[in-house]
N, C-alpha and C positions, 0 to 999 in steps of 0.2 A: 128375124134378127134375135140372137141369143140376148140371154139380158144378165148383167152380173151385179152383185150387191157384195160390193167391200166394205171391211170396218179393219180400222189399222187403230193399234194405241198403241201410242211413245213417250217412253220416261227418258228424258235428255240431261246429262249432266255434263260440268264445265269440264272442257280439255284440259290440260296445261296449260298455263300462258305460255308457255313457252312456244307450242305449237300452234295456237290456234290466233294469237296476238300479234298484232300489226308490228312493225318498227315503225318507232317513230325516232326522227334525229334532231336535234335542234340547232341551228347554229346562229350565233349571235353577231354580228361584222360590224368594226368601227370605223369610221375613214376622217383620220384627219389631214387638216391643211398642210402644206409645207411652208417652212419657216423661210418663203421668198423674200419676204420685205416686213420693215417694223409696222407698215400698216396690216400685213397679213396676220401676224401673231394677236394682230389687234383684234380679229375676227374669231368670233365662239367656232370652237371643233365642232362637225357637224358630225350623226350619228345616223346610222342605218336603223329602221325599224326591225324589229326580229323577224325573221326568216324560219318558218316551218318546214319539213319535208317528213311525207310521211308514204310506208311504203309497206304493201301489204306480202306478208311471207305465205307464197304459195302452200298447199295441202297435196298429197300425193296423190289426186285427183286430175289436180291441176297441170301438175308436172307432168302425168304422163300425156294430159293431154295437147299439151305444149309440146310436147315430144312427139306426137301422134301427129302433130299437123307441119314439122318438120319433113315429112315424108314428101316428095316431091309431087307422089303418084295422087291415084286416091283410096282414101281410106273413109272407117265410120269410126267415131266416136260415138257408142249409147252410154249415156248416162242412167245408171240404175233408179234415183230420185223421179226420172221424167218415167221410166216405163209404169214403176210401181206404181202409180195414182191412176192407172189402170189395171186392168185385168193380167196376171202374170201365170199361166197353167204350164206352157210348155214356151222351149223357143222359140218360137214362131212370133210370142210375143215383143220379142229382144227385138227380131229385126224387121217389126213391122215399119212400111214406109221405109225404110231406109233405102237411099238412091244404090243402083248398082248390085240389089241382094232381093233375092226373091224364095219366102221360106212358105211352105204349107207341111201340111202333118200329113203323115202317110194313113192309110187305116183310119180314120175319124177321129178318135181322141186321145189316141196312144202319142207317146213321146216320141216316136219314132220321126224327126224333121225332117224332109227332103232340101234343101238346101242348093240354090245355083248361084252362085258370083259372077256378075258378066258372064251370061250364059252359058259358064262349066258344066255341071247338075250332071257328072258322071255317074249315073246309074246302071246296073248290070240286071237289073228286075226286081221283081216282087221280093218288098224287104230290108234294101240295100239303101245304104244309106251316107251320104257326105264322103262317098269317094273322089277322090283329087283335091279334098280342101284338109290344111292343116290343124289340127285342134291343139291350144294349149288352155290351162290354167294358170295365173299368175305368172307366165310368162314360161311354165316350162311343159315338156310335150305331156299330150295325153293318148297320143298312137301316130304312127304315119298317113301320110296322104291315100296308102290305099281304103281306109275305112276307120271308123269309131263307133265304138259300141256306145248308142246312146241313153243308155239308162244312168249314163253320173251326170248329164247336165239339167240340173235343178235350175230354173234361171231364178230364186230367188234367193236370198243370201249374197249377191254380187255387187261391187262397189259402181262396175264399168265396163262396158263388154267393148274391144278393140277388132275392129273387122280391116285388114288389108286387102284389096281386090286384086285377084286376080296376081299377076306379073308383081307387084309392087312384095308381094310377098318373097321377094327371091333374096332379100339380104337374109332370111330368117335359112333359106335353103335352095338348092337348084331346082327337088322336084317341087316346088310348091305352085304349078302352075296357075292351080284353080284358086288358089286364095290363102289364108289365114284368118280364123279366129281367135280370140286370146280372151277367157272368161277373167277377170279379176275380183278374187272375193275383198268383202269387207274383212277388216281390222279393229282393232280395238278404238283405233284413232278416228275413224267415220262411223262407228255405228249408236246404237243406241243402250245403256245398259240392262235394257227390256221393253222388248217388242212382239207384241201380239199381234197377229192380223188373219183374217178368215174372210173367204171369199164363196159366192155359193150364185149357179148360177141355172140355165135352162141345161133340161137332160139329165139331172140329176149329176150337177158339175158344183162340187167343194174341194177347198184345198185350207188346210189348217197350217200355221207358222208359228212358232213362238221362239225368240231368238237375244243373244247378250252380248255384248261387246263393253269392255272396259282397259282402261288404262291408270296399270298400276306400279306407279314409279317408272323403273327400267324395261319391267316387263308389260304386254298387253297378252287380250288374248278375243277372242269373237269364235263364238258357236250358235248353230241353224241347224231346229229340228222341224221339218215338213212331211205332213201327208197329203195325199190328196185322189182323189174316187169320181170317175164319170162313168154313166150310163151311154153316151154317144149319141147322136142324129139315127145313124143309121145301123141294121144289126149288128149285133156279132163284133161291137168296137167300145163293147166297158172295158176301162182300165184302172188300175191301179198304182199308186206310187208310197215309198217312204223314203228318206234319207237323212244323212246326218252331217254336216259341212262346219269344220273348225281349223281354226290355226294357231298357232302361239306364236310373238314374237319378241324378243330381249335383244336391249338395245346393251353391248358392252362397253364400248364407248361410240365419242361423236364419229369415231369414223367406220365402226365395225356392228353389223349389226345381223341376224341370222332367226328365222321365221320355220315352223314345222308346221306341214298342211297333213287334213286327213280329209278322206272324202267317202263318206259309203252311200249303196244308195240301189232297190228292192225296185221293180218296176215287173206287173204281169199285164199285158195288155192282147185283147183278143181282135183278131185278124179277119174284115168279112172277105179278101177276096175281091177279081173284078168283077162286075158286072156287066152285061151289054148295053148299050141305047136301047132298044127295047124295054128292057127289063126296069133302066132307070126312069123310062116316062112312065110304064105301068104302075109303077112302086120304088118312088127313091130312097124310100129305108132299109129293102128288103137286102140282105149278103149274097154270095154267092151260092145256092145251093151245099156244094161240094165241102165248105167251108164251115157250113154251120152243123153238116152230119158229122163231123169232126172235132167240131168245135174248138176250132184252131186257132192257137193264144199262140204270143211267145211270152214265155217267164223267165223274168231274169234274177236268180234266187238272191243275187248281192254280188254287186261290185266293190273293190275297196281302191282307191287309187290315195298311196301315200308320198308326200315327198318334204324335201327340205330344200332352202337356199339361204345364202351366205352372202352378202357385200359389204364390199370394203372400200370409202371413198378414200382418194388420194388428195393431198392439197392441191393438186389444182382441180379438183372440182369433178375427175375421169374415176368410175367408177371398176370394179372387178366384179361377177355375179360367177358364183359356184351353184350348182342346183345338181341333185342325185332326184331320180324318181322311183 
């Protein structure tokens, strides 16, 4: 069993009331007698005790996940809070346990996730990865169902990760047969205005974070810088990572508000190859021959994926979302 040592430090300071503050209402009710007879007037008005109602204003955590469980079908909601207080290196850790999803890492330590949603896991071979499932960030695309290059999904710096299985994912699109994911970064509104955290574990596995989020007036904004370096179980599968995850967003008014995401993100991870049953009872570390006289990585020198989105609520509460990627 691998073994991991985290240390996470957070400096937290107060939201807006505005945001993060309950309503509360008061109302106070009198009830007096009616003027039936001169014996009634005779009788003191009688008075209702104060009546409290207090009522907590959701966070946009809560909304979508309120929203999430509107879905008739099924779906996941991961909460970021719950995965962090573990180990977070690649996705796999996002959707550990999760009913309906079944994630392992291709290659030993490389980011590379194979991913099946109720038994989709369209693969084409050595390599190939999250074909037939949808990816988005913050809700807008990051490639089609045929494939995503996976070197931008960092799972750390994320608010909430939304998984639609399978079918359920077809209001999003028709081909989306095998599923949808939907990564959601933090905000200025959920995160922390400094965050440190370092994790370090067997096989020569670290991953460094240091990260801010603040809200200032109309405007917020939350940036995440991550590296992180493993040696592997087995050979021929050290990898490497860096990336860089921010957004900004300005609120113009209560009903109009518009957010810019940027995403970069280095990833060089080496490839052992299969091996036989043979080979893996005589020695389950050892790669493929062929693999390692090669010494065959794949390097991803740098992805950038930029976009913007735009909402505008309506008085009755129906919103409009523009997004460009």
């Amino acid at each position: 069993m691998n073994g991991e040592v985290i240390a996470t430090t957070t400096a937290r300071s107060r939201l807006p009331s505005a945001l993060g503050a309950g309503a509360t209402l008061l109302f106070i009710g009198q009830l007096h007698a009616a003027q039936v007879s001169e014996s009634a007037e005779q009788k003191p008005t009688s008075q209702l005790s104060t009546v409290v109602v207090q009522g907590a204003r959701q966070d946009e955590n809560q909304r979508a996940e309120t929203a999430l469980k509107e879905v008739a079908g099924g779906v996941n909601y991961v909460d970021s809070a719950t995965v962090e207080k573990g180990r977070v290196s690649t996705s796999t850790d996002i959707f550990a346990l999760q009913p309906g999803v079944i994630a392992t890492q291709g290659g030993g330590s490389n980011d590379g996730t194979r991913i099946s949603i109720r038994g989709s896991g369209i693969n084409k071979g050595v390599g190939y990865f999250r074909a037939g499932i949808f990816y988005l960030f913050d809700g807008l695309p990051v490639s089609g169902p045929g494939g995503t290059p996976y070197e931008l999904f960092e799972p750390l710096g994320l608010s909430h990760t939304e998984v639609l299985r399978g079918g359920n994912a077809f209001d999003i699109g028709s081909l989306y047969l095998g599923g949808a994911i939907n990564y959601v970064t933090k905000t200025g509104y959920n995160s922390a205005p400094l965050q440190v955290r370092y994790e370090a574990g067997s096989y020569g596995y670290q991953k460094r974070q240091i990260s801010s989020g603040q809200v200032l007036g109309p405007l917020d904004y939350y940036v995440s810088l991550t590296d992180s370096a493993s040696d592997g179980f087995q050979d021929q599968t050290q990898g490497k990572s860096a990336g860089f995850v921010g957004n900004v967003g300005y609120q113009f008014s209560p009903q109009l508000k518009s957010r810019l995401y940027y995403r970069y993100r280095t990833t060089d991870n080496e490839t052992p190859g299969y091996i036989t049953r043979a080979q893996l009872k005589d020695d389950p570390e050892q790669a493929n021959p062929a693999s390692v006289n090669v010494r065959a990585h794949r390097k991803q020198p740098g992805s950038t994926w930029v976009a913007s989105k735009t909402q505008y609520t309506f008085d009755d509460d129906s919103n409009l979302e523009v997004g460009l990627v």
